[in-house]
CHARMM internal coordinates of N, CA and C (Angstrom, degrees):
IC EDIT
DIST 1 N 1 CA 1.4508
DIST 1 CA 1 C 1.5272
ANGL 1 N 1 CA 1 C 108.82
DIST 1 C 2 N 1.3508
ANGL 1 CA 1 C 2 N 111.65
DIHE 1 N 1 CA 1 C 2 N 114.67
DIST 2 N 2 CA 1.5009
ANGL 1 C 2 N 2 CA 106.91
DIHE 1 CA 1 C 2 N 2 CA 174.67
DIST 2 CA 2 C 1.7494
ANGL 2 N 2 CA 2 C 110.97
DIHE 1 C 2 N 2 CA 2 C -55.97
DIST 2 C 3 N 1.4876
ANGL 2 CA 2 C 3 N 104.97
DIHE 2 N 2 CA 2 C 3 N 159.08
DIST 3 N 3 CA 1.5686
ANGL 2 C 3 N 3 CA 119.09
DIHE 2 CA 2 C 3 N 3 CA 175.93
DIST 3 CA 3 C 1.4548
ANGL 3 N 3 CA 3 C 102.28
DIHE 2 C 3 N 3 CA 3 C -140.49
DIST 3 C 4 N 1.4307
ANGL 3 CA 3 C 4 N 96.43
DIHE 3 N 3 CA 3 C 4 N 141.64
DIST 4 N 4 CA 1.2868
ANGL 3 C 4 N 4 CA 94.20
DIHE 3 CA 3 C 4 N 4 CA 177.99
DIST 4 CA 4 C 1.6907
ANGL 4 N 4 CA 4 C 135.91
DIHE 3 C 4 N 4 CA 4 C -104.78
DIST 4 C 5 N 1.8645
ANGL 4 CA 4 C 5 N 103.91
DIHE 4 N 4 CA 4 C 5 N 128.89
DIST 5 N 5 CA 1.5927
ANGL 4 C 5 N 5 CA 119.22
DIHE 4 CA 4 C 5 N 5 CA -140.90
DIST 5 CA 5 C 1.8601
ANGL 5 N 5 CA 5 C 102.62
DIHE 4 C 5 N 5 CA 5 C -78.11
DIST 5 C 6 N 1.6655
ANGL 5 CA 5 C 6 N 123.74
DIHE 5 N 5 CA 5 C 6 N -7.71
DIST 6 N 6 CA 1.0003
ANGL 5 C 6 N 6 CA 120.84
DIHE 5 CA 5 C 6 N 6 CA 171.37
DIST 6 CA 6 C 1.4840
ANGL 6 N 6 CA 6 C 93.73
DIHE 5 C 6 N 6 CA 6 C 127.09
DIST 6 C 7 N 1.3684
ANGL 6 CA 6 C 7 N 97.43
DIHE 6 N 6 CA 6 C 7 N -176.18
DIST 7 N 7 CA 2.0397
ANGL 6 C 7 N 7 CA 108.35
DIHE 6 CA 6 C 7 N 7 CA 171.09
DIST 7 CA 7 C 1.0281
ANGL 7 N 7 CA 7 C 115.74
DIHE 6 C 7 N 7 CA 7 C -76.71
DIST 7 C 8 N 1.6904
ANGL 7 CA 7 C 8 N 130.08
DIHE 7 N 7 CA 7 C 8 N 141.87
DIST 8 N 8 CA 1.2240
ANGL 7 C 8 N 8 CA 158.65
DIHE 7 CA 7 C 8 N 8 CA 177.31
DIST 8 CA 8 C 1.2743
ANGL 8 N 8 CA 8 C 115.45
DIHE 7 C 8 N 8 CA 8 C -142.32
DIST 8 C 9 N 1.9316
ANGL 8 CA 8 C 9 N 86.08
DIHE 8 N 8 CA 8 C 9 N 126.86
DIST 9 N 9 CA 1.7636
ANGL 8 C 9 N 9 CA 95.47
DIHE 8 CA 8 C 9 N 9 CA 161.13
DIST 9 CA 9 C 1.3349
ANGL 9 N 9 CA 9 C 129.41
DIHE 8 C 9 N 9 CA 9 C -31.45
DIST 9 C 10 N 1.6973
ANGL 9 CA 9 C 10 N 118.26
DIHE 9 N 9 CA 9 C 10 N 160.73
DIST 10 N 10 CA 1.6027
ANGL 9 C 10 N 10 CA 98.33
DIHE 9 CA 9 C 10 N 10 CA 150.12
DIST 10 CA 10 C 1.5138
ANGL 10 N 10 CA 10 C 122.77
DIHE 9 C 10 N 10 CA 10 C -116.09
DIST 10 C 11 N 1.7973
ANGL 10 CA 10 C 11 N 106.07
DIHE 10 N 10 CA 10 C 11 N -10.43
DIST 11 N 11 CA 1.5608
ANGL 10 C 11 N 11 CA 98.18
DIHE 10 CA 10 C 11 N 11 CA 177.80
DIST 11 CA 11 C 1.4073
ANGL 11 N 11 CA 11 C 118.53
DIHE 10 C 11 N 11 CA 11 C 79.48
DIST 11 C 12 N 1.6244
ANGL 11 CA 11 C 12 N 122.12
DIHE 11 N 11 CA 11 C 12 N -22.30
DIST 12 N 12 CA 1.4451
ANGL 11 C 12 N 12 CA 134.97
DIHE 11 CA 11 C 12 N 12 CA -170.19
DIST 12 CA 12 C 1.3737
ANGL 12 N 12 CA 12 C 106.79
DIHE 11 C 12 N 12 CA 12 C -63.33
DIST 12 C 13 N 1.6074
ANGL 12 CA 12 C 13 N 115.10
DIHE 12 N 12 CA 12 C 13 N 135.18
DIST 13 N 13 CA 1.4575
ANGL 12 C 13 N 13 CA 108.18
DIHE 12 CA 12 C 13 N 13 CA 140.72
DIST 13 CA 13 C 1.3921
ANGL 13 N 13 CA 13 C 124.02
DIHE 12 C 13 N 13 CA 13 C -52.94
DIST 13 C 14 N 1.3742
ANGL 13 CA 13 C 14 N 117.30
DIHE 13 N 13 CA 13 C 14 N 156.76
DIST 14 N 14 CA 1.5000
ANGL 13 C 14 N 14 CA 126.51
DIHE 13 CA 13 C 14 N 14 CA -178.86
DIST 14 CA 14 C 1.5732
ANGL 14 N 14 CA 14 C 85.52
DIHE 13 C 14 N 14 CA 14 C -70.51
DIST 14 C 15 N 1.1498
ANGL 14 CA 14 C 15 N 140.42
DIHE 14 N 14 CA 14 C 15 N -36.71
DIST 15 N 15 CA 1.5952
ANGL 14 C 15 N 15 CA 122.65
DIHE 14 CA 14 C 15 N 15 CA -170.13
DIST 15 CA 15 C 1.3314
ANGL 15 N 15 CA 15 C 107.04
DIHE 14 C 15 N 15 CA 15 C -67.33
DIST 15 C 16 N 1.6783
ANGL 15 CA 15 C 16 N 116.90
DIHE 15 N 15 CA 15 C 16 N -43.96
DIST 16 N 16 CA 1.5400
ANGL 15 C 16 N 16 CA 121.95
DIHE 15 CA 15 C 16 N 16 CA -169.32
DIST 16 CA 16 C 1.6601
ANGL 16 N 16 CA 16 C 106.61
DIHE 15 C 16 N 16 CA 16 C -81.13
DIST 16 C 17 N 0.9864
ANGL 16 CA 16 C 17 N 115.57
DIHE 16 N 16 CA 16 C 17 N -14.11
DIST 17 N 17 CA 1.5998
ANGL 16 C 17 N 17 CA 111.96
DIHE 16 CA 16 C 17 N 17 CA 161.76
DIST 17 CA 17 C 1.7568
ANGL 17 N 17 CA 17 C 126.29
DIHE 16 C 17 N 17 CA 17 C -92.53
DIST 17 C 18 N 1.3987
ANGL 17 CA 17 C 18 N 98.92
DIHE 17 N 17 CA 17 C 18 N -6.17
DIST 18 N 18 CA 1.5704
ANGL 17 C 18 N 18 CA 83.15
DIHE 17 CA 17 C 18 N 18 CA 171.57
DIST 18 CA 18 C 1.4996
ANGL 18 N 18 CA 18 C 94.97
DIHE 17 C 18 N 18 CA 18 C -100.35
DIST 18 C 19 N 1.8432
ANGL 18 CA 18 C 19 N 137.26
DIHE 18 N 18 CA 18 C 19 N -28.44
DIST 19 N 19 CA 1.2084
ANGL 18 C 19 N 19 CA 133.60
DIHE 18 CA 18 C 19 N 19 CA 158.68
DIST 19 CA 19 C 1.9112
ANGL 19 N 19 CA 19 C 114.41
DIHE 18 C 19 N 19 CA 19 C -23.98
DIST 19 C 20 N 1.3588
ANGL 19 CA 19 C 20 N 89.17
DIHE 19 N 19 CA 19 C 20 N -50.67
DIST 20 N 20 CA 2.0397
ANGL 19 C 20 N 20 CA 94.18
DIHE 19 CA 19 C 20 N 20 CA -161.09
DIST 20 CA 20 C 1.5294
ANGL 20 N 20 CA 20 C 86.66
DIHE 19 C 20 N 20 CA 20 C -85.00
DIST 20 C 21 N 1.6105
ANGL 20 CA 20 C 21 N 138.70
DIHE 20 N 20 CA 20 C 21 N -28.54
DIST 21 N 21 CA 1.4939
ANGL 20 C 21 N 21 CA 113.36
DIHE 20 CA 20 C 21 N 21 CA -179.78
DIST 21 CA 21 C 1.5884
ANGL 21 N 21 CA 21 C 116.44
DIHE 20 C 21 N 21 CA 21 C -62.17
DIST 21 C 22 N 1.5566
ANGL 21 CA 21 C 22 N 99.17
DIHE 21 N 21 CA 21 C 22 N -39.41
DIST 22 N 22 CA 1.7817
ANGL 21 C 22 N 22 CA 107.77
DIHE 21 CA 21 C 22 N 22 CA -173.74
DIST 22 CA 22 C 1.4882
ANGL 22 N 22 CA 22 C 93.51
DIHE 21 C 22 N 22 CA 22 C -57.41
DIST 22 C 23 N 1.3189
ANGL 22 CA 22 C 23 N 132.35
DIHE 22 N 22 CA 22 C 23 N -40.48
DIST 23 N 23 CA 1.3966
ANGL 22 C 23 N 23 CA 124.26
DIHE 22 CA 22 C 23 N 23 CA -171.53
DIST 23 CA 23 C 1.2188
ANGL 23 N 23 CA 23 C 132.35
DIHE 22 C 23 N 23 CA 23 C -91.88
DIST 23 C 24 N 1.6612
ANGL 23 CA 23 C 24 N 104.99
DIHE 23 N 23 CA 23 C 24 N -7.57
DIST 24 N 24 CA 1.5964
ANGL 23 C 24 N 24 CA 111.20
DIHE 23 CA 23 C 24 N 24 CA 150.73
DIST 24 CA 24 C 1.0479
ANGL 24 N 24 CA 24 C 124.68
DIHE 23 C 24 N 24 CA 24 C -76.01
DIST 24 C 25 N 1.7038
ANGL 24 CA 24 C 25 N 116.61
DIHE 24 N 24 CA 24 C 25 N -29.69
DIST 25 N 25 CA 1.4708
ANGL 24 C 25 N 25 CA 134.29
DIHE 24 CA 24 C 25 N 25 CA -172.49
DIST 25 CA 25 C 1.6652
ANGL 25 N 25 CA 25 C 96.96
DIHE 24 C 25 N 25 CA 25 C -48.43
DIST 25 C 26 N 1.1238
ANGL 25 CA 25 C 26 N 100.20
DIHE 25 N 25 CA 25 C 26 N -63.49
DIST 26 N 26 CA 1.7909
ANGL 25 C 26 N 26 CA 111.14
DIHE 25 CA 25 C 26 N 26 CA -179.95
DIST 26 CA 26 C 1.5217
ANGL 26 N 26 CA 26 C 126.23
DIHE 25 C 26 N 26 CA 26 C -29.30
DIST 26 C 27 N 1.5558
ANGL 26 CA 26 C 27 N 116.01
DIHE 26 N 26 CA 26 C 27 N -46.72
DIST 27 N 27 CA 1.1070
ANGL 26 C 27 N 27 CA 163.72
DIHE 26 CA 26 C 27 N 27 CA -153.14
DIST 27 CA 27 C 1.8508
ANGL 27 N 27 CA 27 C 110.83
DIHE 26 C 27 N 27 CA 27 C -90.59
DIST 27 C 28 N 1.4293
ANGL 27 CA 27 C 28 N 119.44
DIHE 27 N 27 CA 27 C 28 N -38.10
DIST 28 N 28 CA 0.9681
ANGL 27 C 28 N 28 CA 121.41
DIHE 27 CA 27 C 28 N 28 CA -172.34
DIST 28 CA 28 C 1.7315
ANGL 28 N 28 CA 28 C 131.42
DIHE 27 C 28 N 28 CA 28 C -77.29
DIST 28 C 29 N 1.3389
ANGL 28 CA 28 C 29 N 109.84
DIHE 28 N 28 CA 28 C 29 N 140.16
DIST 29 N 29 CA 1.3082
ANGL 28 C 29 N 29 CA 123.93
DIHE 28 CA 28 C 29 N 29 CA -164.82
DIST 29 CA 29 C 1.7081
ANGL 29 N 29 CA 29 C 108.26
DIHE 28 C 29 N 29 CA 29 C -120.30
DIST 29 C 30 N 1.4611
ANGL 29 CA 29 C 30 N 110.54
DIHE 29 N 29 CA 29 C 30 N -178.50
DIST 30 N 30 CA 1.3208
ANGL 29 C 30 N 30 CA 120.48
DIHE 29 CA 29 C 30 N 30 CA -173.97
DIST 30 CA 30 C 1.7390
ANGL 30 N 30 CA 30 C 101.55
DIHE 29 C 30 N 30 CA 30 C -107.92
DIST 30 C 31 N 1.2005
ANGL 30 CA 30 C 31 N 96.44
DIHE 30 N 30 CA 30 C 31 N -39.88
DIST 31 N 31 CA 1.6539
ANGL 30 C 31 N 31 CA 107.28
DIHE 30 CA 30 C 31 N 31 CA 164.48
DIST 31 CA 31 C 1.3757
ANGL 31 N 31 CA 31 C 126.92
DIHE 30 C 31 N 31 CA 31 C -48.97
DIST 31 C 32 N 1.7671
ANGL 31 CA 31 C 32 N 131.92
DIHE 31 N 31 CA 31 C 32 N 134.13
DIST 32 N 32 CA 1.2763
ANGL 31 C 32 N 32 CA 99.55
DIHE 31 CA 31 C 32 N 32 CA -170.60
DIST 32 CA 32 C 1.9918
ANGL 32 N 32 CA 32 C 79.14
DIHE 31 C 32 N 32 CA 32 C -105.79
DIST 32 C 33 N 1.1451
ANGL 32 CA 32 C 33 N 96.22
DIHE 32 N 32 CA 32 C 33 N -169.41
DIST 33 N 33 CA 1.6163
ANGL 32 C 33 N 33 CA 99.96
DIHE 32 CA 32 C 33 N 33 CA 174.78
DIST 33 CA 33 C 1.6952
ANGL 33 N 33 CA 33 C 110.88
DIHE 32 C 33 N 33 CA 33 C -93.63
DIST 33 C 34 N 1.3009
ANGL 33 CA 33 C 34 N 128.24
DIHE 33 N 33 CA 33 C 34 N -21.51
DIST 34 N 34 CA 1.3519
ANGL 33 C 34 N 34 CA 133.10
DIHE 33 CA 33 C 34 N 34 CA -148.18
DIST 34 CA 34 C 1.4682
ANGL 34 N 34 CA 34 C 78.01
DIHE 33 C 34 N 34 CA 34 C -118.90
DIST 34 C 35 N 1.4849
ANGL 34 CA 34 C 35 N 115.11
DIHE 34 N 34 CA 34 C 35 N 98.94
DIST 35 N 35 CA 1.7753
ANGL 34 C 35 N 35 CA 111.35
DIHE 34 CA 34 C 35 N 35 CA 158.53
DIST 35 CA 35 C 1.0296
ANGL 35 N 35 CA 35 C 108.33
DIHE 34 C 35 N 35 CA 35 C -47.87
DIST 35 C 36 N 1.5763
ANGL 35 CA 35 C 36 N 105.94
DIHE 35 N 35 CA 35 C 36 N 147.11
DIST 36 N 36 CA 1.2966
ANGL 35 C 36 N 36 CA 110.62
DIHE 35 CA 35 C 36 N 36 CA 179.41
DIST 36 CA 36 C 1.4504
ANGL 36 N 36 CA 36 C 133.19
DIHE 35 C 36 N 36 CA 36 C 92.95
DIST 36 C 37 N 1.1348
ANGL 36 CA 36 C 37 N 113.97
DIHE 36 N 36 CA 36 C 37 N -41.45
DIST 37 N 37 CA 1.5344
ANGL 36 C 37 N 37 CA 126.05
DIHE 36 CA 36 C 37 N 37 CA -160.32
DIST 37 CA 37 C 1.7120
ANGL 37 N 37 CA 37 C 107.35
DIHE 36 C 37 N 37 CA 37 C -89.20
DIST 37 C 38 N 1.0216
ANGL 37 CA 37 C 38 N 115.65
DIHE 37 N 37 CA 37 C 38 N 103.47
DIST 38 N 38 CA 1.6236
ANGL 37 C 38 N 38 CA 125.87
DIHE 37 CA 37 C 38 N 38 CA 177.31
DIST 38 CA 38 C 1.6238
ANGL 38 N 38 CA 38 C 96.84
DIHE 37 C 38 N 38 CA 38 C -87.05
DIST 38 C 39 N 1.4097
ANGL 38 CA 38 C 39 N 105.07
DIHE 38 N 38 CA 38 C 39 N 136.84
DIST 39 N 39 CA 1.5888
ANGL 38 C 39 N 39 CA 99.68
DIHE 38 CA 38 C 39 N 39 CA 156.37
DIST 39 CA 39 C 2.0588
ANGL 39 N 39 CA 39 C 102.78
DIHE 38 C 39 N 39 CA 39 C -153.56
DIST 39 C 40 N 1.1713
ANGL 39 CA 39 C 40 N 103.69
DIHE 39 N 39 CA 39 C 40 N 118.51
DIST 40 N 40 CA 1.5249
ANGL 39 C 40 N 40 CA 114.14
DIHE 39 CA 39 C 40 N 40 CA -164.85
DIST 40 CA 40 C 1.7964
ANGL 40 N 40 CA 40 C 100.10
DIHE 39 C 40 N 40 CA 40 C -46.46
DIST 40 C 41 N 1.4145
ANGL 40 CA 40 C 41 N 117.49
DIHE 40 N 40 CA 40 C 41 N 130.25
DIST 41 N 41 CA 1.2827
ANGL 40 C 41 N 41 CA 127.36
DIHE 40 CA 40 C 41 N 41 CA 167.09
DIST 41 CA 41 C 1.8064
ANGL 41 N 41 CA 41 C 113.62
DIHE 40 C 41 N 41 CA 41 C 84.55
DIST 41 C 42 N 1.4230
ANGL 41 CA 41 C 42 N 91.90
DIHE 41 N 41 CA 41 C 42 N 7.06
DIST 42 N 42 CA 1.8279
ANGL 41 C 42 N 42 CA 89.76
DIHE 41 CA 41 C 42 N 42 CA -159.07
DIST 42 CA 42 C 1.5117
ANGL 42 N 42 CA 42 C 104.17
DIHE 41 C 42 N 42 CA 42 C -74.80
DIST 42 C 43 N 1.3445
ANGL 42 CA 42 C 43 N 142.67
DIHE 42 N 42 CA 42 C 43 N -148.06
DIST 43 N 43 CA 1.7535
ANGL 42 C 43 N 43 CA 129.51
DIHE 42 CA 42 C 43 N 43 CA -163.38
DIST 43 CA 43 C 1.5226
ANGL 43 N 43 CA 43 C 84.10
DIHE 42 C 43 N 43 CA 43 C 157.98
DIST 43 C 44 N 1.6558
ANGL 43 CA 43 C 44 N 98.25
DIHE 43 N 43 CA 43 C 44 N 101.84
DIST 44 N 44 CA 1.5812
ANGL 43 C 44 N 44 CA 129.93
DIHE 43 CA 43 C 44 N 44 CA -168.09
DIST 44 CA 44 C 1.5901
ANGL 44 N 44 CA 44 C 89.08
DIHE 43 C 44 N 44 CA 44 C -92.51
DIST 44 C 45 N 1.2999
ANGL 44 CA 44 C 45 N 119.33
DIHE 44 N 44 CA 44 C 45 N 153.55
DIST 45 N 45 CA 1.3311
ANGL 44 C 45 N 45 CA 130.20
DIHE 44 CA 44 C 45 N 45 CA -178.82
DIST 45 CA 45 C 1.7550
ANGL 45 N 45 CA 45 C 97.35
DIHE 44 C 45 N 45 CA 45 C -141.57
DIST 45 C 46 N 1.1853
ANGL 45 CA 45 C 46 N 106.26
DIHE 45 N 45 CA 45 C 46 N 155.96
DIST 46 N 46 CA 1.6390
ANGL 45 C 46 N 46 CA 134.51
DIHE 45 CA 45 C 46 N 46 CA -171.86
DIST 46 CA 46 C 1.6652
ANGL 46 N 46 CA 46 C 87.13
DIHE 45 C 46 N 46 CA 46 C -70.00
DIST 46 C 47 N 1.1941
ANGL 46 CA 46 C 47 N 122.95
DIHE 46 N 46 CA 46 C 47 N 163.56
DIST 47 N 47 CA 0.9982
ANGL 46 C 47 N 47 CA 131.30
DIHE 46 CA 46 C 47 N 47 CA 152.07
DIST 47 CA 47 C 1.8989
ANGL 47 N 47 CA 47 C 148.96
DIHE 46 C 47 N 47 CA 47 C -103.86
DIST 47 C 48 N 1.6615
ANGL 47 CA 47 C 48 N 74.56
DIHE 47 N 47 CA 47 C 48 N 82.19
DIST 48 N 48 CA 1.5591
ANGL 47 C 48 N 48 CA 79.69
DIHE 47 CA 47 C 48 N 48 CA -175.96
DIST 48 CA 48 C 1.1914
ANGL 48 N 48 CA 48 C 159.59
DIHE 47 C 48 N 48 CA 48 C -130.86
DIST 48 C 49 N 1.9516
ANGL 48 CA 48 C 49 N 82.54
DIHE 48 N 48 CA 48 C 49 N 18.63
DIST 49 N 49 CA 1.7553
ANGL 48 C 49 N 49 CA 114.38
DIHE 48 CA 48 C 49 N 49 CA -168.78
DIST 49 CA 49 C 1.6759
ANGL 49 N 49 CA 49 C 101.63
DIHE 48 C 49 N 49 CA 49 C -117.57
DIST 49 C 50 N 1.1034
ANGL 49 CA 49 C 50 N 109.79
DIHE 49 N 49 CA 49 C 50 N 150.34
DIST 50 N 50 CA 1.3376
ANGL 49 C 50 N 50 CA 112.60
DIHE 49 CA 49 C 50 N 50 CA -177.19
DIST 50 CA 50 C 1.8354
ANGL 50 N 50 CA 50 C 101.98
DIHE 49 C 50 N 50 CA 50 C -104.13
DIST 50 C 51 N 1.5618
ANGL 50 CA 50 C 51 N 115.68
DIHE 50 N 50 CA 50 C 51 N 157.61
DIST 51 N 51 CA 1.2723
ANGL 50 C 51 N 51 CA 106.21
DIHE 50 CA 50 C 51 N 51 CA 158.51
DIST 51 CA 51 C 1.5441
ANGL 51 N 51 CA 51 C 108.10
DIHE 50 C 51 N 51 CA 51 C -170.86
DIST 51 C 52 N 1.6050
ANGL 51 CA 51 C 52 N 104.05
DIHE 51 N 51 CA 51 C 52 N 160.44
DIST 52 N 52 CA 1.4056
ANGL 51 C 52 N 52 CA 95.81
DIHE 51 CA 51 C 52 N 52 CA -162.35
DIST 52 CA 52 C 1.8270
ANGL 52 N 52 CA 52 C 108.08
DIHE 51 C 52 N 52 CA 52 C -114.75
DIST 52 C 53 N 1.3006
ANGL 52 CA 52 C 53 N 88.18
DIHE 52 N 52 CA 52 C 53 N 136.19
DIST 53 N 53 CA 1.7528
ANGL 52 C 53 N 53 CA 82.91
DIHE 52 CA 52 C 53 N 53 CA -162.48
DIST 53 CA 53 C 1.7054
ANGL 53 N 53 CA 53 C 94.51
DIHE 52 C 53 N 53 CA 53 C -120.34
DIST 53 C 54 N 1.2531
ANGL 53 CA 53 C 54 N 125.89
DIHE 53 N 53 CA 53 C 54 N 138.43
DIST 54 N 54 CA 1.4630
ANGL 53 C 54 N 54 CA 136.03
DIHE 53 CA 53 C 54 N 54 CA 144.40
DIST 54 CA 54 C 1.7379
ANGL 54 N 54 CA 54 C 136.37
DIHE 53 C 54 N 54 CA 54 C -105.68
DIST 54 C 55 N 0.9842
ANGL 54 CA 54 C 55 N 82.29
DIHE 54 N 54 CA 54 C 55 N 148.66
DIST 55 N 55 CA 1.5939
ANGL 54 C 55 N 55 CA 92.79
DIHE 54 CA 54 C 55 N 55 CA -159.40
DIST 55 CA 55 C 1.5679
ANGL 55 N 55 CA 55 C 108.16
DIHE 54 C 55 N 55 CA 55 C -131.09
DIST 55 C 56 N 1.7583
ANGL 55 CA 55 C 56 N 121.36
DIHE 55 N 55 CA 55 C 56 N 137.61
DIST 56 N 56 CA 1.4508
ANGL 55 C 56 N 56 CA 134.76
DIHE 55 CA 55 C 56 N 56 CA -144.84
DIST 56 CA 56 C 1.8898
ANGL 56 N 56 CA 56 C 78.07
DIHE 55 C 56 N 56 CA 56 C -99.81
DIST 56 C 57 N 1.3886
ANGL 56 CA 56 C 57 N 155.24
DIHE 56 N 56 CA 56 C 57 N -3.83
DIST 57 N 57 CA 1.0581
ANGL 56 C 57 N 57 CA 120.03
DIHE 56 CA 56 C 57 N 57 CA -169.16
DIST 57 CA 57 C 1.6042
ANGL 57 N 57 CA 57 C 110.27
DIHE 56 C 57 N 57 CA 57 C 171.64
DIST 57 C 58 N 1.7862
ANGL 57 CA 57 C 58 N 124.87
DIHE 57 N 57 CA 57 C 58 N 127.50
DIST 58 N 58 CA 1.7916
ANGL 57 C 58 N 58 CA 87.41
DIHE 57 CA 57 C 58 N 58 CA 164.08
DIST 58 CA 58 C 1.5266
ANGL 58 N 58 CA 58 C 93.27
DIHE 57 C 58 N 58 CA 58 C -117.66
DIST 58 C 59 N 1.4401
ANGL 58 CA 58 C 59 N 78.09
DIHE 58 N 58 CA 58 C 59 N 175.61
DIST 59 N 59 CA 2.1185
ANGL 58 C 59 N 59 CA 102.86
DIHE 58 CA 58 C 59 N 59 CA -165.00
DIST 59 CA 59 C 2.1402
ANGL 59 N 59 CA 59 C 84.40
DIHE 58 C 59 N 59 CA 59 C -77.80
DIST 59 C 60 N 1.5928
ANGL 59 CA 59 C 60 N 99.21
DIHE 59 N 59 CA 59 C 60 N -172.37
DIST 60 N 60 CA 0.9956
ANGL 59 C 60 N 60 CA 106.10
DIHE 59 CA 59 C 60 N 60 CA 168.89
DIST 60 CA 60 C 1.5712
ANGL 60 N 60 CA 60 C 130.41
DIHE 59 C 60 N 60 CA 60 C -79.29
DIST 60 C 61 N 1.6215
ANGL 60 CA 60 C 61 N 116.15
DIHE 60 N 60 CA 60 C 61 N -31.20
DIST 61 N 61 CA 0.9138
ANGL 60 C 61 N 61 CA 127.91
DIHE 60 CA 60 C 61 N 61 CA 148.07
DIST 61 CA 61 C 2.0597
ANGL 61 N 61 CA 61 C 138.80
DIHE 60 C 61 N 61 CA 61 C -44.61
DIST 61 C 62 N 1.4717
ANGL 61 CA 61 C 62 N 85.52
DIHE 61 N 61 CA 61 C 62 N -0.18
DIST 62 N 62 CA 1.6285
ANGL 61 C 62 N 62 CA 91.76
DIHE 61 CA 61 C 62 N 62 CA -169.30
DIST 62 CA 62 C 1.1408
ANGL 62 N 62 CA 62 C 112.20
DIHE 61 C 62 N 62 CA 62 C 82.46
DIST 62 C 63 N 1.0142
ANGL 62 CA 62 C 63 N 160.27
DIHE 62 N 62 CA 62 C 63 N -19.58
DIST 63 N 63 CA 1.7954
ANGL 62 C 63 N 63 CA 153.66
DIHE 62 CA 62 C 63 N 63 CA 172.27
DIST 63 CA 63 C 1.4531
ANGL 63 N 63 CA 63 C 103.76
DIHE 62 C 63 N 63 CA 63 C -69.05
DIST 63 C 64 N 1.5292
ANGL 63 CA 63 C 64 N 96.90
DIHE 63 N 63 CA 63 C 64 N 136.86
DIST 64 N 64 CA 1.4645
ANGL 63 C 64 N 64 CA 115.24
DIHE 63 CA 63 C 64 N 64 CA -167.22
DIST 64 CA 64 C 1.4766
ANGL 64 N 64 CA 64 C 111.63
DIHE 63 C 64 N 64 CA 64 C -89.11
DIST 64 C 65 N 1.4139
ANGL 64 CA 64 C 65 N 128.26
DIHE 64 N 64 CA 64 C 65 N 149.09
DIST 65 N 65 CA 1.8421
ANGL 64 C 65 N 65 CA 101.04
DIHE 64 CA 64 C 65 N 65 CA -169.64
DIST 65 CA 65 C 1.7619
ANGL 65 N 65 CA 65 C 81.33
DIHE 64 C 65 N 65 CA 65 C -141.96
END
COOR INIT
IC SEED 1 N 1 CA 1 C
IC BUILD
């Protein structure tokens, strides 16, 4: 079950982020994936894109920075 590691950059060009919105747009559900987890305005998507993210560090709490 995914959990969620905190906020992250995206690094995106403005071209490659309106590309991946049109293709989340597609993608989106009412369901979130993380039972439980409310977050006001958020826009849950199906799961069906892969992507690879790196990250410089986590805190002690588990959140990724």
């Amino acid at each position: 079950m995914p959990v969620n590691p905190g906020a992250v950059g995206t690094g995106f060009t403005e071209r490659v982020a309106r590309d991946l919105k049109a293709r989340l747009d597609k993608l989106a559900t009412d369901v979130p994936i993380i039972s439980g987890l409310r977050i006001d305005k958020a826009v849950w998507c199906r799961q069906e894109l892969k992507a690879e993210v790196a990250y410089r560090d986590v805190t002690r709490e588990g959140i990724l920075r």
